[in-house]
N, C-alpha and C positions, 0 to 999 in steps of 0.2 A: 504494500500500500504506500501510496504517496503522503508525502508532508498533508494531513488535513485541514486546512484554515476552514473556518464556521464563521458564515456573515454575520455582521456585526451593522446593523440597521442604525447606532448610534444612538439612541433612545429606546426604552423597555416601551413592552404591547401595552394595550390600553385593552381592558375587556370589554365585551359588550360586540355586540352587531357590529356590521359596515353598514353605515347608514350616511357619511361625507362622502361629498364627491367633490374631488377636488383636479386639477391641471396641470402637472409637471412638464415644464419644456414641451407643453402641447400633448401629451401623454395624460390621459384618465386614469385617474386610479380612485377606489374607493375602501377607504377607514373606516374605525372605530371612533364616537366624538373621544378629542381629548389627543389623539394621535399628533406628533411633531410632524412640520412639514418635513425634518429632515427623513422620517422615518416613511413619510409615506413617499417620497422621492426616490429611497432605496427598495421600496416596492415594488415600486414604477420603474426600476433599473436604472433608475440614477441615482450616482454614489457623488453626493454631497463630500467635500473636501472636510476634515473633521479635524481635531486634534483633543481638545478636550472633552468631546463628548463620547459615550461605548454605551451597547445597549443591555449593559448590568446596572448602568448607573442611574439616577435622573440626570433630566440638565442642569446645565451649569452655565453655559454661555461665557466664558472667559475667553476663549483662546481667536474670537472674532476670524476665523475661518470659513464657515460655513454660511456667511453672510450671502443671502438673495435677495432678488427685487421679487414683489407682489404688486400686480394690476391694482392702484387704485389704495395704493397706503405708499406713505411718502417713506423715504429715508429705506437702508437694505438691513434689514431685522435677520437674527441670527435665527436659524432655520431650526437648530434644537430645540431652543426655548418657545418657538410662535406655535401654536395647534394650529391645523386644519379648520377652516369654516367653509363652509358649503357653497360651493360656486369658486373659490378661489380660483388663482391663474397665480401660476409661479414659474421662475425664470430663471435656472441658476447658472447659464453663462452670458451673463451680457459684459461687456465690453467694461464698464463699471464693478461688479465684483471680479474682474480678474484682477483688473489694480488694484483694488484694494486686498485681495487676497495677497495677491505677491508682497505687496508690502507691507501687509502683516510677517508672512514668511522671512519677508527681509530682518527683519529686526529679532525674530526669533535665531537664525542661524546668526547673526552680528553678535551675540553672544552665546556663543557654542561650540566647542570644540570642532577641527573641520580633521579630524580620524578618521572619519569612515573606512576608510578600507582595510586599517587594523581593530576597527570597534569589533567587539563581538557580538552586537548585532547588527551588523553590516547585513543585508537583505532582510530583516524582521526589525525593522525599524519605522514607525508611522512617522515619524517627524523628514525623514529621507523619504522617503514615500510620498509624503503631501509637498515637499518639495520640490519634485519630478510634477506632480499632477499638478500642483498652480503654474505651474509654467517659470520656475526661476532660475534666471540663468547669472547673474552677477548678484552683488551683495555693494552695497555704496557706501557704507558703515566698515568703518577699519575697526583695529581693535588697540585704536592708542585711547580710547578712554576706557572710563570706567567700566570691570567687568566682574563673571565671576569664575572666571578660568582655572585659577587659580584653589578654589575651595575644597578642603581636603576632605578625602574618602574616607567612609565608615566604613570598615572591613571587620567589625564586629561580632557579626553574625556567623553562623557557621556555615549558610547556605548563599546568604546573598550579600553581595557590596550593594551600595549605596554611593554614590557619583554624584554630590551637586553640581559640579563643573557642568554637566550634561542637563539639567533637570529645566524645563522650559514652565515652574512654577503652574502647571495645568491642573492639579490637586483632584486628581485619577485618584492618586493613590491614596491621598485622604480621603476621598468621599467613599474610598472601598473600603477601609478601615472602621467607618462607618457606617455606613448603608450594610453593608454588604455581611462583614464580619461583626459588628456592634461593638467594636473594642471600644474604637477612638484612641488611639495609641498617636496618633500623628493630625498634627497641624500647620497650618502656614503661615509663619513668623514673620512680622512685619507687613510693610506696605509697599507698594509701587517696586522699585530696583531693588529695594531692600528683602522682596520677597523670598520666604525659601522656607523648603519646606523641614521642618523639625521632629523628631520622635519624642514626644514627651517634654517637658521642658530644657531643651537645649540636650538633652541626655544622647547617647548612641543607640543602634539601637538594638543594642543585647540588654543594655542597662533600662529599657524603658519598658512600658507594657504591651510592646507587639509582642504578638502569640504565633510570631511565625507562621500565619496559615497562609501566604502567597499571593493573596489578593491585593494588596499593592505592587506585588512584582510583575502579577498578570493585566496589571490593569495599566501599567506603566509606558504609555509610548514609544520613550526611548531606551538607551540605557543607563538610564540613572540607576534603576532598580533590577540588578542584572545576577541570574543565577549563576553561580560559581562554575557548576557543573557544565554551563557553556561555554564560558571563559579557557577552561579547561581541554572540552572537549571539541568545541564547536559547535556552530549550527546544526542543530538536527536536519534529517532530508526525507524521515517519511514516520510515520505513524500508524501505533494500532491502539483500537478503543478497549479497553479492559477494565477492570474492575477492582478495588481498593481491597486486600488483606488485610484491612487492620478491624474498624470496631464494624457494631453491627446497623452502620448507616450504612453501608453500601457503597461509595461512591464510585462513578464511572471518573474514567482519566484517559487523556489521549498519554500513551506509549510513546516521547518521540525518541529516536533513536540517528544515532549515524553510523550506517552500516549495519552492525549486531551490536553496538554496544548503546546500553541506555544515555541517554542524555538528561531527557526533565519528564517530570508527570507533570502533566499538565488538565487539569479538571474539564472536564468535557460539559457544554453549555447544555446540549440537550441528556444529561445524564441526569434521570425520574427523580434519585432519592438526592443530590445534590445541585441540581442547574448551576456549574460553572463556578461554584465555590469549591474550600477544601480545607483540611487543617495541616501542621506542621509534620504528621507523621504520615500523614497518603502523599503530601506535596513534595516532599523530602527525604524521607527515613526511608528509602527504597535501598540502600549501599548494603543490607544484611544479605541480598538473595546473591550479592557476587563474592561474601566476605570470606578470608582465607579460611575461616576458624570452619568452612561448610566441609562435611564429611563425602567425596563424591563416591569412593568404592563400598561395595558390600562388604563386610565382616561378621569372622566367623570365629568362636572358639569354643572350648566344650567345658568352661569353670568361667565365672567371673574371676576367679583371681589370677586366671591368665593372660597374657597380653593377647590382646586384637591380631587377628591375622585376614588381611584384604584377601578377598579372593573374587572370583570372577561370579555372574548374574547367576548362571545355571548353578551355578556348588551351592551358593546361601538359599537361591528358592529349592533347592532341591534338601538341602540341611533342614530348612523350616517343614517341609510338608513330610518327611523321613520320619524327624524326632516327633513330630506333633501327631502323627499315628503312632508312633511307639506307646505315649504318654497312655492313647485312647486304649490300647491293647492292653495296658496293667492295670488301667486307674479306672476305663469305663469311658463310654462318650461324651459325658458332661464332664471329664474332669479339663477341658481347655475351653477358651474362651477369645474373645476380643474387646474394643475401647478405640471408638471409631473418635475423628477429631471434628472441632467446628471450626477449626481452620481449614477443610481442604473440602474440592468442590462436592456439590450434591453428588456427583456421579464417582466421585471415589468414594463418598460414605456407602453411599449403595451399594457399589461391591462387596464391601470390607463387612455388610452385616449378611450380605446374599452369604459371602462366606463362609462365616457361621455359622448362618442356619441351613445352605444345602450341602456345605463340606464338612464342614466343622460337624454339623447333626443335630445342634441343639440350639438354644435360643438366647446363651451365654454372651449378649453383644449390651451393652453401654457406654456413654458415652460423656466427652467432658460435662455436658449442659449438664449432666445430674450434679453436678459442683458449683451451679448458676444460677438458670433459670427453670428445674424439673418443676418446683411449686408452680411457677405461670403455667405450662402444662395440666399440669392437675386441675387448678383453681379455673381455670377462663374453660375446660372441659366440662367441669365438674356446673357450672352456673351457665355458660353460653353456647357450650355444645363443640366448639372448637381450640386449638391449643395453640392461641396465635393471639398477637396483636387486634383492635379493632379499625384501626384508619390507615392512608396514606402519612407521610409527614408533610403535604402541602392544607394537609387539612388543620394543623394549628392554626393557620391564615383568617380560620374563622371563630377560634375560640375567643371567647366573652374573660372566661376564669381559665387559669392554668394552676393544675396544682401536680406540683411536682415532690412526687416520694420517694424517698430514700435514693436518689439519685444527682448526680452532679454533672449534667449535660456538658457544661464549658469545658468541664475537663472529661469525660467519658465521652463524651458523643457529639463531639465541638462544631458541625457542621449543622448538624440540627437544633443546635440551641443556638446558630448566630437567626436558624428564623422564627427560634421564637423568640429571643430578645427583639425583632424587626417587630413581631405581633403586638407584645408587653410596650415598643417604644409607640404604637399606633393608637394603644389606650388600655388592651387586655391586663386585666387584673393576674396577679401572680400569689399563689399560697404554696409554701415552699415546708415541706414538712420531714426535718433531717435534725439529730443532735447537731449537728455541726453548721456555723453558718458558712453555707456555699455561697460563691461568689455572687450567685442568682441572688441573693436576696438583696446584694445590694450594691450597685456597679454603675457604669456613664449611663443616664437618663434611663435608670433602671431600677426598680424598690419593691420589694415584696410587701404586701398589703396587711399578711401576716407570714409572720416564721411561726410555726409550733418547733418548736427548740424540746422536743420530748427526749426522755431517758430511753437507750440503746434499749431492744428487746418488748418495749410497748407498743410497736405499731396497734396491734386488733383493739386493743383499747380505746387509742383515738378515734380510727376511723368507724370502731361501735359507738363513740361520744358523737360525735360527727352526723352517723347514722340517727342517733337517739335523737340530737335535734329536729334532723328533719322528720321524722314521724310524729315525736311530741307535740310540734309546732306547725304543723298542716301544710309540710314542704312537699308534699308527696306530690308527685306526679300522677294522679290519681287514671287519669287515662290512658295512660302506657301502662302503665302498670296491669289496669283491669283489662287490659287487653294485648295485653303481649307476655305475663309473668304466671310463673305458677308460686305458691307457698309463702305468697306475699303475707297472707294474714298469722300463720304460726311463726314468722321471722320478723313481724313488725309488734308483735306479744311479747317476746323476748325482750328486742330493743329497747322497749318501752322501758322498760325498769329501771328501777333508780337507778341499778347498780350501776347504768350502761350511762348514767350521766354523766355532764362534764365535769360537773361538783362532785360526782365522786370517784373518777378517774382522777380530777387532779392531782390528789398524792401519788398515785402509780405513776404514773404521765410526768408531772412535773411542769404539765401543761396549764398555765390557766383557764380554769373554767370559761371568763367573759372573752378571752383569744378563738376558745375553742370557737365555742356560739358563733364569734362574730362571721370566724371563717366557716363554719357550717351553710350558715346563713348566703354569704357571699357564692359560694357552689350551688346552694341548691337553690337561690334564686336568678343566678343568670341567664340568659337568652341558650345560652351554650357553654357547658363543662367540660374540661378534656382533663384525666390523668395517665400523669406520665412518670413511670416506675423504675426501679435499678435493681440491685442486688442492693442492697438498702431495707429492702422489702423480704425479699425472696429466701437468702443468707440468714435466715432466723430457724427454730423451734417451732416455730407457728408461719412460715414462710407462704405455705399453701392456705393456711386460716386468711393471711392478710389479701392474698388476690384473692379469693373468694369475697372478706368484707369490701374490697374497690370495685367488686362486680356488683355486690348488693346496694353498695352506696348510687354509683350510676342508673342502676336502675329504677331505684327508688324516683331520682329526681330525672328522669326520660333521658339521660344524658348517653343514648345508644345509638347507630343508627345514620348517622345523618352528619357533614363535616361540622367540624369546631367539637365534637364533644371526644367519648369513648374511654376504655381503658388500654393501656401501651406499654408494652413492656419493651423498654433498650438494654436492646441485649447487646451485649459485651463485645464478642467476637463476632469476627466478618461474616461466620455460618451458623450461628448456634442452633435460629432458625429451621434452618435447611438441612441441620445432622437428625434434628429430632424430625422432620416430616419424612427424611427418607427412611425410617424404621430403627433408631440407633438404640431406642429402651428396651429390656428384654422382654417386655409384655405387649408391645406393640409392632406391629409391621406397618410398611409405608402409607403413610395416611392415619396416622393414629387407630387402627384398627389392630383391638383385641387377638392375640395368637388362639385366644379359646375360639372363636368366630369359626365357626366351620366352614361356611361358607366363603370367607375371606382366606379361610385358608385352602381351599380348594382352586382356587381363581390362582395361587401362587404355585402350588405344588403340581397344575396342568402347567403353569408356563416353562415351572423351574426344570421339572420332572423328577420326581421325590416327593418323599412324605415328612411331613415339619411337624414339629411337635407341638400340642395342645396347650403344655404349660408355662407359664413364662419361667426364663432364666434367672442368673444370678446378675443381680446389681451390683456395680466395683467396692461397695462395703462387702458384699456377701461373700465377691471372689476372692475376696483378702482373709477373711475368716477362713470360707472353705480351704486358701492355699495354708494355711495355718495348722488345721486341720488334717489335713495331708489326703484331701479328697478332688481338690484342683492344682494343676499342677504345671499348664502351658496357657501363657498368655499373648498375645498379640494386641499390641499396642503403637497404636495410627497416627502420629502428629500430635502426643500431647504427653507431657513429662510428670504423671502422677508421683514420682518420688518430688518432685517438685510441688505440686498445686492441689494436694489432696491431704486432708488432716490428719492429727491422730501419726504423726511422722514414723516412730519408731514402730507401730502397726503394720505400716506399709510397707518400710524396706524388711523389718519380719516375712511378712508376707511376699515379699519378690526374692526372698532368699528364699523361701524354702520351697521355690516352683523348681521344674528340673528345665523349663524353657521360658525364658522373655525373649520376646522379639520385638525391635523398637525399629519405627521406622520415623524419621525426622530428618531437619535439614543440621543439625550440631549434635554432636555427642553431649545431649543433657544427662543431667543426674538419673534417671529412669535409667539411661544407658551403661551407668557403673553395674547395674545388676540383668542388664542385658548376654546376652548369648551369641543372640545375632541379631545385627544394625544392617538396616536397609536404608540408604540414602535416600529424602524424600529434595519434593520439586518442590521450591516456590514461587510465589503467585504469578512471576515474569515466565515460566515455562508451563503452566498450566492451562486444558484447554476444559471448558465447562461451564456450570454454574456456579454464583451463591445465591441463596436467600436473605436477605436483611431482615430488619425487625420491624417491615412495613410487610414482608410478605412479598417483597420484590424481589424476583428473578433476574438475575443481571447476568449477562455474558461476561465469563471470564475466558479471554482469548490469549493465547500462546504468545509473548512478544520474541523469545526465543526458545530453540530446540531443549530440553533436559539436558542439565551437566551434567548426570547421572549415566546418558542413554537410555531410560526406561521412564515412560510412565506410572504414575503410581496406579492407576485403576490397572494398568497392565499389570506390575508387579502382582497386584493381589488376582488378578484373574490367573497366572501360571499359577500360583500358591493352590489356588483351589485345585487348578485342572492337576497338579503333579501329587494333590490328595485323591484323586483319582474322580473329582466331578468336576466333569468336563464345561470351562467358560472360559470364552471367547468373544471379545468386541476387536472391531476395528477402527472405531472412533468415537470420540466420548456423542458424540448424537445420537450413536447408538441407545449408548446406555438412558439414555434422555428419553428416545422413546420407548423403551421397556420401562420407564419410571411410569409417562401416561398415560402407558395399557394397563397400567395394575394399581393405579393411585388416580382416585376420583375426581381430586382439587387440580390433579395436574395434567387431565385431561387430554386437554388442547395446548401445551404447553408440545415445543420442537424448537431444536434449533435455527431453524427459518423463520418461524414465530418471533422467537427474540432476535434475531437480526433485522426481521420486516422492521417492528413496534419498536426496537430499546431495549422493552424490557416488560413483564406483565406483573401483576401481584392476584398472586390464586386465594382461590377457586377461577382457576381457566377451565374453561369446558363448554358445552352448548349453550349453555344459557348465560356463560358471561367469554366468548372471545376473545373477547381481549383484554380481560381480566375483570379483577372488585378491591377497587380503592378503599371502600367502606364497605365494614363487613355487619352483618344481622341487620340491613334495610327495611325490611318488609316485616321479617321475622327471625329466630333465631335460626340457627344453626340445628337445633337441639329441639325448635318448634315453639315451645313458650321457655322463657327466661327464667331458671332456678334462682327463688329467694333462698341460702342456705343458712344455718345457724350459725354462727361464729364465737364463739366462748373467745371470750380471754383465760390464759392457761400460761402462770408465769413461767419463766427459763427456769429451767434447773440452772445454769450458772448462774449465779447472783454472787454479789463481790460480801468479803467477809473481813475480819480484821486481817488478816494475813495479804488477803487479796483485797484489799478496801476499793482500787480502782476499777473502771470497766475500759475495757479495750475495744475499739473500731476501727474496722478500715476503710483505705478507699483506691481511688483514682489520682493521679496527675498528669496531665495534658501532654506531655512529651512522652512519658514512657507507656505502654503497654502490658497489658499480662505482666506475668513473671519476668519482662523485659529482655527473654531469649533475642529477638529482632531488632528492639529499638536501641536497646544498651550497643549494638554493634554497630552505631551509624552516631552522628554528630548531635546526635538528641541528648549526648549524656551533657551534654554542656550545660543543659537545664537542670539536668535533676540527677548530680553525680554520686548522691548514695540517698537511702532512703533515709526517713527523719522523724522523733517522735515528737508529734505536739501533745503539751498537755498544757496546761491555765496555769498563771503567774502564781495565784494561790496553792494549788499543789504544790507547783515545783518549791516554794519558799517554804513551806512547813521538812521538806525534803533536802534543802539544803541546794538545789539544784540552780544554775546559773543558765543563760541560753549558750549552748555550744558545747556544754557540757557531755562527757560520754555518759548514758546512764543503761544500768539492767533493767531489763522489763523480764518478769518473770510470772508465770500462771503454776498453775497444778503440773501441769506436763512440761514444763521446759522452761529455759530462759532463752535469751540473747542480749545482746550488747549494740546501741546505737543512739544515736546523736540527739542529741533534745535540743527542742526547738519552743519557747513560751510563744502561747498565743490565745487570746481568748472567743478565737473561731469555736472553741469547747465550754461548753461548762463546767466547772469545777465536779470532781470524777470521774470524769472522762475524758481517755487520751486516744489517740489515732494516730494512726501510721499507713504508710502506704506498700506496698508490694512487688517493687518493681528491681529490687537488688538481691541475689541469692545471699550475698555476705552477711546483709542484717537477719533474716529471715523470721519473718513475723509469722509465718506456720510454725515455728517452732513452738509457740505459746499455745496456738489456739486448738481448740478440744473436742472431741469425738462427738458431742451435742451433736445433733440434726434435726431436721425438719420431719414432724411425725409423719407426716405420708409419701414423700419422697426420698428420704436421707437425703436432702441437698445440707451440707455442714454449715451451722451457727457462726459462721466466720464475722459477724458484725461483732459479737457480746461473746467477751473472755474478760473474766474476772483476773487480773493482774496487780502488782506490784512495782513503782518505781523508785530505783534508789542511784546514788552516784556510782559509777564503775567503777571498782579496783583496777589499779593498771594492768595485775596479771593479767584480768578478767578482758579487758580491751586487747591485750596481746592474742589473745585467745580466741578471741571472735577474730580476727586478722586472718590470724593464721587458717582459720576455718575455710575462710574462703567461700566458696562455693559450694561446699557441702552442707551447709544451712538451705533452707526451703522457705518459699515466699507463698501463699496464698493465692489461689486463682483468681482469676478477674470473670 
């Protein structure tokens, strides 16, 4: 494929009809009212000369460029900023705006470097561009006066310089910073000659609050704002469209590359879950998929304590499928298993559980999300009939109230919270319900209406308080309800009771009663509700209780159904989604469909040809027991480093010592892999061809930018695996497997790889009755047929903090690093965030003796570590947080076997702890550790 450029019309669509009709250069064209002449001129196939204006931005009319005459209005008004009125006549080359264009131009290049042919955007340059297309051929302006030639470079960044000498003051890049990303991080300092544009106040801009996400580099005409990697590399010369590995937005990105080597991601305009934005880790943190530290040969050995020996494809698939029938012949069929990843595409999850259950023989297959989001599964099944999301993410656009739970978008899922900060800055009311103040609550032209500031491990409590308002006090949606709900009246009997009020949750809670109310109130009487969830929620004791209460609460007050409202879970990873619809739990196959289901399973075992088994498998708790046990004994594990991201530490590596096979397939030799057998090098996201799912339910193409450094596909690996256990599977290209997904899975019907290359992209249920997809899910009615009210008790943690353990521990997210930060720690993101860090309140840490920068232990019932204290009163006093993105600190080490009563997803929020200042041995000690500590999943 060739370099992709995507028009840029200069000015955003206006919605509504074409109902103007307007005259370019004698050319009709008809609008939307509201539409720029510029925009409808580029309609009309005339491309208006631009510089300050892009059609991400609104106008701005600064850079006096795109100046035309109109029939019958005096003086030549700039063509961004004028709308269309009906009957117009516009002119955009007469004789008069070419002079005056050029000599605009003149005075823009009389102060600007005249490089071009060693700039490194030499041919991707608009400012050289508009200079060819006005017609300039001299320059009458020297450069013995005053200039700013001379303005030195900010090379602070780790991705991009900053060039004033170059910058023609057009403020692209501030209005992207704003509009766009919602920072505000950058302004335009001064006036007239003296303009220029600044990060922060006079600051660099590492030092300031850009967030790195590229929208002033992308929005930057020239090369003021210039990616290192092209500097470096060069101009890229052609491009492929794919799709972002990192969280569970999804975004598309154009691949540009020169030659076979990557050059820049560049966020793709018409890409569903993003239009044309991105953050610092899709935009940037791509250098891990070529890093030395990648494993490319197979290895093989027959003890963990022996050294690794490479050997070639055939000896390891042939090692893995040998011993793993050995295992079955002394231990039984069920004694092996798998642990599919939500990092890698639907069509490699797919194989990797087909695996299990028609070679493998049993039904032994789970996956990271049970360390996630298994309660949203549960809970949105359990009340709405489906185990998914309810809206698109264009559908905030319309929400009234946003209340956001246990989740930290700016830093977890930064492209979807810059539109809803666009929403919150347009007028939506915001209720932000987290111990910790996230930034959302209070940031540039941005204020949470309420924070609930509750104690870790109370969510059902609130949102029973929450609920008890609105039924108490006649919030109910009384016709949605009587007409779309079942078990409303035994779930609104509950509610009712005192217990479930605010006044008497406050002491649990810690919540104010008149806070609660107010924010009750505020939800359940807006025009349109929307929540939106994290592992905040999920990561508890009662994880599966709390989406069940966000499905009851919704429904209560009609807030289903229709844009601006619903419940939403963001999910972490690029696939979490998409691991769980392709079949990855052991009690469900593709489509959330029961393995008891006879008839579902009969649909599988004609296609597969074999007979599956009736009862679900073992969940990764169970398999760790059983290997303990000494009744499971080979595992196969897909892209995700459980010695790493699963609790309960010395359980686990027990438990992978005492199997007689792990086989780890990955792109690094992580921690999983010291107790490995045999390592299968996996592919990442730049050589994979297939799907993800996001946590809109969007299907996005992920295409190949290059071949496997490996030489093998990973869907291929695991298809010889099977076939050399002796069930025969064979694809020849992942569309293959694409369409065996929508002959046997309902939602995914009408989903093919032609499909998503026609559209973008779809979000299922594809099938007959929705084509080309369902943006908003339970329209008409549920999934399920009427909407389960269910009961929700509050049901305290068994952890609770004690004198020993007085504090409570929580984790979270930070915007630069990722997961267990396997990916991003290997790319220039560590510059942000080069070790994890613990916060706790000034008050603590002073009764403790602790200073900020101090090393201190955090220690629980099960373990300690040693790392860096940080005072801040984002917490309230008892409660401290840490993030999970460095093996050396390892905040798994603390946290404890607790889980969530219906899923085992692990209580990773609430761990009763202890902090105190480190001994120096004790800081020697965590050093030397290194990597052998374990971080917590994301």
């Amino acid at each position: 494929m060739t370099l992709l450029k995507e028009p840029d019309f200069g000015t955003p669509e206006r919605p509504g009809p074409a109902t103007v009709s307007v005259e370019v250069d004698g050319m009709p064209v008809t609008v939307p009212e509201g539409t720029s002449v510029m925009r409808a001129a580029a309609q009309a196939g005339v491309d208006i000369p631009k510089l300050c204006a892009t059609d991400s931005l609104e106008a701005f009319g600064s850079c006096r460029l795109c100046v035309v005459e109109i029939d019958g209005r005096r003086g030549t008004p700039a063509s961004c900023t004028t709308p269309c009125a009906d009957g117009m006549k516009v002119s955009t080359q007469t004789p008069k705006v070419e002079k005056l264009r050029q000599g605009v131009m003149e005075l823009y290049i009389s102060d600007h470097p005249l490089d071009c042919l060693t700039c490194p955007a030499n041919g991707d340059c608009e400012l050289q561009d508009m200079a060819g297309v006005v017609g300039l051929r001299q320059v009458r302006y020297g450069y013995e006066g005053e200039n700013h030639l001379d303005a030195e470079k900010d090379t602070s960044n780790p991705y991009f310089d900053f060039d004033p000498a170059k910058c023609i003051a057009c403020s692209r890049c501030v209005r992207a910073c704003g509009e766009v990303q919602g920072t505000f991080a950058l302004t335009i300092e001064g006036r007239g000659f003296d303009s220029k544009v600044s990060p922060g106040a006079g600051e660099t801009f590492m030092d300031s609050e850009c967030v790195s996400c590229g929208a002033c580099v992308q929005a930057c005409p020239t090369s003021t704002l210039q990616e290192r990697s092209v500097v470096e590399l060069g101009m890229p010369t052609r491009s492929v469209v794919t799709t972002c590995a990192y969280c569970g937005v999804g975004c598309s990105f154009k691949a540009e590359l020169r030659g076979d080597e990557l050059v820049r991601m560049v966020p793709y305009k018409d890409g569903g879950a993003n239009e044309g934005h991105s953050c610092v880790k899709g935009r940037f943190a791509f250098g891990y998929a070529t890093h030395p530290d990648r494993q490319l040969k197979p290895m093989v050995r027959d003890r963990i304590t022996d050294p690794w020996r490479e050997v070639e494809w055939d000896e390891a698939i042939g090692t893995v499928a040998r011993r793993m029938r050995e295992i079955q012949d002394r231990h039984g069929s069920s004694a092996i298993g798998g642990i599919t990843s939500s990092r890698c595409t639907n069509e490699e999850v797919y194989v990797v559980q087909k695996m299990v259950r028609a070679a493998f023989g049993n039904n032994n297959v789970d996956t990271c999300a049970r360390v996630c989001h298994s309660p949203t599964g549960y809970g949105l099944k359990q009340t709405f009939g489906e185990s998914a999301g309810t809206q698109d993410f264009r559908s905030v656009a319309e929400a009234d109230v946003i209340m956001v739970i246990g989740a930290n978008p700016t830093d977890g899922h930064p492209v979807f919270a810059s539109r809803m900060k666009r929403r919150l800055r347009e007028g939506a009311e915001l209720i932000v319900v987290d111990p910790r103040r996230i930034d959302l609550v209070r940031s540039p032209h941005i204020e949470a209406r309420h924070h609930l500031q509750l104690r870790p491990s109370t969510n059902v409590a609130v949102v029973n308080a929450m609920a008890h308002v609105v039924v108490t006090e006649g919030l109910v949606d009384r016709s949605f309800v009587d007409a779309r709900c079942e078990g409303f009246d035994e779930w609104a009997e509950f509610i009712a009771r005192p217990e479930n009020s605010p006044e008497s949750v406050e002491e649990i809670t810690g919540v104010p009663a008149a806070e609660l109310r107010a924010a009750a109130r505020l939800y359940a009487e807006a025009p349109n509700g929307a929540i939106y969830y994290g592992l905040g929620v999920t990561e508890h004791s009662q994880g599966s209780t709390m989406v069940m209460g966000m499905a009851n609460l919704a429904m209560a007050c009609g807030n289903i159904g229709r844009d601006g409202v619903g419940v939403n879970p963001l999910r972490g990873q690029n696939n979490v989604q998409g691991s769980c619809d392709m079949g990855s739990f052991p009690h469900e196959l593709p489509g959330y469909r029961h393995v008891s289901d006879d008839a579902v399973r009969t649909v599988f075992e004609n296609l597969w040809g074999g007979t599956l088994l009736a009862e679900p498998g073992l969940r990764i708790p169970n398999m760790f027991d059983a290997a303990i046990d000494g009744t499971f004994r080979g595992l196969f594990v897909h892209g995700e480093d459980i010695a790493q991201s699963d609790p309960n530490l010395k359980h686990v590596t027990a438990a992978l010592e005492a199997m007689e096979l792990v086989v780890v397939q990955d792109l690094f030799l992580n921690e999983t892999a010291k107790f490995a057998h045999v390592f299968l090098p996996g592919a990442s996201f730049l050589e994979k061809d297939g799907t993800f799912t996001n946590a809109e339910r969007r299907i996005n193409r992920v295409r190949a930018v290059m071949k496997p450094k490996t030489g093998k596909h990973e869907w291929q690996i695991v298809s010889e695996i099977a076939t050399a256990m002796g069930y025969e599977m064979s694809y020849d290209h992942p569309g293959q497997i694409m369409d065996e997904i929508a002959s046997v899975t309902p939602t995914f019907t009408g989903v093919s790889f032609d499909l998503l290359d026609k559209l973008g992209s779809v979000q299922w249920p594809c099938n007959e009755e929705a084509p080309e997809g369902t943006p908003v899910m339970h329209v008409d009615e549920f999934v399920r047929g009427k909407g389960k009210f269910v009961v929700t008790s509050y049901v305290p943690t068994n952890e609770r903090s004690t004198r020993r353990f007085p504090l409570v521990l929580t984790t979270g997210r930070i915007l630069s690093q990722y997961n267990v930060g396997a990916q991003t720690r290997r790319t220039g993101n560590v510059a942000w965030h080069p070790e994890d860090v613990l916060e706790l309140h000034p008050h603590d840490a002073e009764v403790r003796g602790i200073n900020d920068g101090d090393m201190v232990t955090l220690a629980s019932r099960v373990g300690q570590t040693t790392l860096r204290a940080e005072l801040s009163d984002r917490m309230p006093t008892g409660v401290v947080y840490t993030t999970f993105h460095h093996p050396v600190t390892g905040a798994n080490v603390v946290t404890t076997e607790n889980s969530d009563w219906a899923t085992n997803c692990p209580e990773y929020k609430v761990t009763a702890v202890q902090v105190a200042l480190a001994r120096p041995d004790r800081q020697s000690d965590t050093e030397a550790a290194g990597s052998d500590l374990v971080t917590v999943v994301d």
